[in-house]
N, CA, C and O of each residue as an XYZ file, in Angstrom:
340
protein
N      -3.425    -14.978     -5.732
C      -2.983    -13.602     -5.662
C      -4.186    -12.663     -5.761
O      -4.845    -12.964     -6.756
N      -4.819    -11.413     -4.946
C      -5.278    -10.908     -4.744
C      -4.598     -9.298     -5.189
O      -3.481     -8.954     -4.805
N      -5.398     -8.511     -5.963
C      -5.081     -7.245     -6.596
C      -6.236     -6.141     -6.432
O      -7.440     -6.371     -6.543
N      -5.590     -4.786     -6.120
C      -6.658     -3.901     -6.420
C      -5.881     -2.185     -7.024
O      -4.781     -1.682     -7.254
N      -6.931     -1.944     -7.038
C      -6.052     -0.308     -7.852
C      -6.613      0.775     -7.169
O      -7.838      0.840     -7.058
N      -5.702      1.846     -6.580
C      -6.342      2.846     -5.652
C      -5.735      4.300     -6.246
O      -4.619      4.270     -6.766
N      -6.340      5.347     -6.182
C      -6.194      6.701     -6.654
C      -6.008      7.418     -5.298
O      -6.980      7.576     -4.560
N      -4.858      7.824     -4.979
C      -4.533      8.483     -3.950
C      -5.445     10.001     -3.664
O      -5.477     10.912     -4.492
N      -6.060     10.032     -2.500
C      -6.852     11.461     -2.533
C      -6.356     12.339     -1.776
O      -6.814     13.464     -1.973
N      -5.298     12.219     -0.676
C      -4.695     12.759      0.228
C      -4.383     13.763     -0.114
O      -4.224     13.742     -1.334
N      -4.105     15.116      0.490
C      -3.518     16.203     -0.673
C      -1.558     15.926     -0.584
O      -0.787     16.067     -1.532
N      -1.290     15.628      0.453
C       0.118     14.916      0.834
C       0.502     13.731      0.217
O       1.611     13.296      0.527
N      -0.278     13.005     -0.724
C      -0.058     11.565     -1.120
C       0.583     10.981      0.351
O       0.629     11.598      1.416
N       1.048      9.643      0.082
C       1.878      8.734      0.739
C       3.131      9.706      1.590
O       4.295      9.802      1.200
N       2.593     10.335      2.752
C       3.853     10.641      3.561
C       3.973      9.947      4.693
O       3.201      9.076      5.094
N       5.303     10.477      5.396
C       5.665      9.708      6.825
C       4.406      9.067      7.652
O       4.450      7.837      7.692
N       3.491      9.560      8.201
C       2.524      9.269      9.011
C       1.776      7.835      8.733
O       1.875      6.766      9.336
N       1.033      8.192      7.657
C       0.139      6.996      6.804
C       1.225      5.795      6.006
O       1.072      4.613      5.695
N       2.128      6.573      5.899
C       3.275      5.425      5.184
C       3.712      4.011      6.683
O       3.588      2.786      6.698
N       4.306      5.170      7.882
C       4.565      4.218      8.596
C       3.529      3.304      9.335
O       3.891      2.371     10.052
N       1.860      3.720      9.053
C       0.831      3.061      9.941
C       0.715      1.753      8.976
O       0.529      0.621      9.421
N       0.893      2.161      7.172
C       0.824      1.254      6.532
C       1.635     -0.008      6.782
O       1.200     -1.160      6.747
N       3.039      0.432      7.071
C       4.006     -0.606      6.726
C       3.660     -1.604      8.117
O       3.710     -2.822      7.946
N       3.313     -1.067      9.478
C       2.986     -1.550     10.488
C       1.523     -2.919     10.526
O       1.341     -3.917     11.223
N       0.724     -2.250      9.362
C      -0.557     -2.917      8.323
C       0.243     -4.222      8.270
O       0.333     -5.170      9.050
N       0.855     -3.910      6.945
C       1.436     -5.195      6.389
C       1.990     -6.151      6.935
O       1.797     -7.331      6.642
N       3.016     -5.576      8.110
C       3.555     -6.147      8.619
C       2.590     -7.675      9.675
O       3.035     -8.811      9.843
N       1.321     -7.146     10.160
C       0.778     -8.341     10.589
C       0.480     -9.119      9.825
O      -0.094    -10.053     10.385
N       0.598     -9.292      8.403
C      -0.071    -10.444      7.509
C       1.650    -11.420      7.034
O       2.809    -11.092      6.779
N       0.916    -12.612      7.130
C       2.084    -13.580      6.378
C       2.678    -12.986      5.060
O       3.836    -12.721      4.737
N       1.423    -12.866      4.382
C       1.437    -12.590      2.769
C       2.370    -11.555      2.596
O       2.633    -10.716      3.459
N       2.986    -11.633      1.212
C       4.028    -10.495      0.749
C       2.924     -9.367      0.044
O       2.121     -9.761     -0.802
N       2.968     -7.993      0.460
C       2.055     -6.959      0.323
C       3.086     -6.038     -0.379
O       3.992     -5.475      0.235
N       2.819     -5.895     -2.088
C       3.712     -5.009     -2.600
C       2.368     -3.720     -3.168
O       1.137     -3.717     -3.160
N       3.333     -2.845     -3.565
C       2.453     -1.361     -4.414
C       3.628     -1.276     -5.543
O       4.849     -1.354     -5.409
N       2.821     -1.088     -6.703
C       3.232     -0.364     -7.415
C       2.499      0.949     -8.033
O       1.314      1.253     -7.898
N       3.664      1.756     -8.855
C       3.386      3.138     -9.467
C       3.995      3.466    -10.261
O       5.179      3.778    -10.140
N       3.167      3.489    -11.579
C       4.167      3.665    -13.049
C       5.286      2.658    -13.199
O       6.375      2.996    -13.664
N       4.996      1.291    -12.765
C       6.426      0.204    -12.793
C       7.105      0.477    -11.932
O       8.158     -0.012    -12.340
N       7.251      0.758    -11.321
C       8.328      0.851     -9.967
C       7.705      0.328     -8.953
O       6.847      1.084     -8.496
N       7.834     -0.968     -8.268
C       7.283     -1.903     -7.244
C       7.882     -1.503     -5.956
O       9.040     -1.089     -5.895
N       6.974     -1.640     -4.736
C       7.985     -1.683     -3.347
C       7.616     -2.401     -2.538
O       6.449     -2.577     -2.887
N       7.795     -3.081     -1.503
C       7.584     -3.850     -0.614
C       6.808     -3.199      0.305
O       7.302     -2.209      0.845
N       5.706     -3.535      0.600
C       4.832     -2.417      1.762
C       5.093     -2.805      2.968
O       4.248     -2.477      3.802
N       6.141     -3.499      3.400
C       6.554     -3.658      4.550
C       7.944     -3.211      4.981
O       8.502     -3.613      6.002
N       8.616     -2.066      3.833
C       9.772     -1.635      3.787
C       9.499      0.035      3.750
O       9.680      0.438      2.601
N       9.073      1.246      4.782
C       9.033      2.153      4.610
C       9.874      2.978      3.177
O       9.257      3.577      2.297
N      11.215      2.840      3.223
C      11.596      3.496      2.613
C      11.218      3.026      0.975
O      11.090      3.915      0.134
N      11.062      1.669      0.616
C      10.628      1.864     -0.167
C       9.559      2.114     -0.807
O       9.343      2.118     -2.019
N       8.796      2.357      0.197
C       6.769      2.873      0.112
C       7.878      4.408     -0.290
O       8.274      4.560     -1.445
N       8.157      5.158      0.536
C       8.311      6.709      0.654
C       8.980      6.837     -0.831
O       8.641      7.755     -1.578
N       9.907      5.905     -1.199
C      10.349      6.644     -2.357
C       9.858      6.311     -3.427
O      10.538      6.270     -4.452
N       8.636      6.021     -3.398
C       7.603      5.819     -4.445
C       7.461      7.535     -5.282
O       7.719      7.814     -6.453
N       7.073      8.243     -4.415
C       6.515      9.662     -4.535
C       5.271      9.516     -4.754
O       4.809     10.143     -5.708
N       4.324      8.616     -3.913
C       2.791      8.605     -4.620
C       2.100     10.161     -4.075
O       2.259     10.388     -2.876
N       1.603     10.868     -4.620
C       1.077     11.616     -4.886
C      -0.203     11.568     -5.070
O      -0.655     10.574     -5.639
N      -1.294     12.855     -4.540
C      -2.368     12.943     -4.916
C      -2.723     12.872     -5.888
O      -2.136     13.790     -6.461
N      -3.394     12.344     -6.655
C      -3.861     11.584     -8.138
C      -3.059     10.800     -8.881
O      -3.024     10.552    -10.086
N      -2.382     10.432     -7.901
C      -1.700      8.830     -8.650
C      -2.447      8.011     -8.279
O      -3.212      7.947     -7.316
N      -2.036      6.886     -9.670
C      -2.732      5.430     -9.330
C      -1.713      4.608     -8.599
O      -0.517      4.754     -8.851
N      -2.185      3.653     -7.605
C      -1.313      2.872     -7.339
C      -2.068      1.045     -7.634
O      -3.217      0.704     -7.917
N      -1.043      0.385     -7.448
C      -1.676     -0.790     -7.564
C      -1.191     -1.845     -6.719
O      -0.083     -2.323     -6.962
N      -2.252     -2.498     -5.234
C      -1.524     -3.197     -4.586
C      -1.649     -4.974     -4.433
O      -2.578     -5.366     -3.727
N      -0.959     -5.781     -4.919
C      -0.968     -7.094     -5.012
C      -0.670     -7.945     -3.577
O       0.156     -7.407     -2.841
N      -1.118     -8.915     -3.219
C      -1.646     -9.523     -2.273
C      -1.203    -10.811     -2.596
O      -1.831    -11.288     -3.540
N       0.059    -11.860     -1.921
C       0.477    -13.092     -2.335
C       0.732    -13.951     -1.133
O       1.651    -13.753     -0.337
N      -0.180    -14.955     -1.055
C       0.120    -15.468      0.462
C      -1.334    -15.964      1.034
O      -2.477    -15.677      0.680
N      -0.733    -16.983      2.254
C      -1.540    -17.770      3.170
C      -2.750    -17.248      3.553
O      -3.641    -18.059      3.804
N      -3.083    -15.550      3.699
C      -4.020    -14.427      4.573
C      -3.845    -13.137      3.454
O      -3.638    -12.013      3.911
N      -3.934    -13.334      2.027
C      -3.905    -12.592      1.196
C      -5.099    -11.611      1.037
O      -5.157    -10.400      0.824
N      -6.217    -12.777      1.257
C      -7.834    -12.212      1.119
C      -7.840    -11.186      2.453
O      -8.152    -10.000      2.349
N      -7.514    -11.711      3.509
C      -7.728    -10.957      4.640
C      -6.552     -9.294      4.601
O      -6.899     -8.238      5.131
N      -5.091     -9.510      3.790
C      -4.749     -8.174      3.867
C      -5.451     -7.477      2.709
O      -5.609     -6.261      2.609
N      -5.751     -8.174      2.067
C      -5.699     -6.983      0.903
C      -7.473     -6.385      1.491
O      -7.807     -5.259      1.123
N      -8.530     -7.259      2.419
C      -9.572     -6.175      2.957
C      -8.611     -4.725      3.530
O      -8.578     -3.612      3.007
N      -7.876     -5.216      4.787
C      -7.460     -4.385      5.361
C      -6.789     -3.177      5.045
O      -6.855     -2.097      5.632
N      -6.017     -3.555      3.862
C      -5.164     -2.339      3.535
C      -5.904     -1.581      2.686
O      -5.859     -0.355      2.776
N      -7.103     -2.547      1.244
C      -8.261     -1.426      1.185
C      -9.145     -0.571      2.015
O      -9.788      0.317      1.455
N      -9.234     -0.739      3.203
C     -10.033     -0.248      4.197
C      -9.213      1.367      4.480
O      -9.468      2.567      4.375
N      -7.919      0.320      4.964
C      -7.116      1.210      5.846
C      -6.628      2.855      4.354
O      -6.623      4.045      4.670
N      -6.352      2.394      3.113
C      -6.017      3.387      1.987
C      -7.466      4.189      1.821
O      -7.279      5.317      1.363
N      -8.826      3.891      2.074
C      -9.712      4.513      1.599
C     -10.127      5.495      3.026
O     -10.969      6.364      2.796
N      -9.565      5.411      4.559
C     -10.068      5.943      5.053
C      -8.732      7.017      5.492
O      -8.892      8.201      5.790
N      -7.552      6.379      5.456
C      -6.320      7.352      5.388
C      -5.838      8.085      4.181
O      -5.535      9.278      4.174
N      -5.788      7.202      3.072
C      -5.159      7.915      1.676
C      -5.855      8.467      0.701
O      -5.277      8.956     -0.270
């Protein structure tokens, strides 16, 4: 299992746009790609439950990485959160 922790900088946090490029992210990896925020977990391959996170600009989030190509999403989705979120 592969983990990292990201501070949202966006002034929009996690909205429609970057939410749905994310879930599209996840979606190419085997591995199960969750986020959490303040205990509340979501599946990053389930828009609605990314959106009803409410991540927000200066929230922490934290995203775990479980699976066959774990190493390889969790580069990507760090890449993809530090140059979108």
């Amino acid at each position: 299992m592969k983990e990292f922790k990201y501070v949202i900088t966006d002034n929009e946090g996690i909205h429609a746009r970057p939410a749905g490029e994310l879930v599209k992210l996840a979606k190419s990896f085997e591995s199960t790609v969750m986020i959490e925020k303040e205990g509340k977990k979501a599946d990053c391959k389930k828009i609605f439950g990314l959106m009803g996170l409410g991540a927000k600009k200066g929230h922490e989030v934290t995203f775990t990485f479980e699976g066959a190509d774990e190493e390889a999403a969790c580069e990507a989705v760090s890449k993809f959160m530090q140059e979108n979120l």
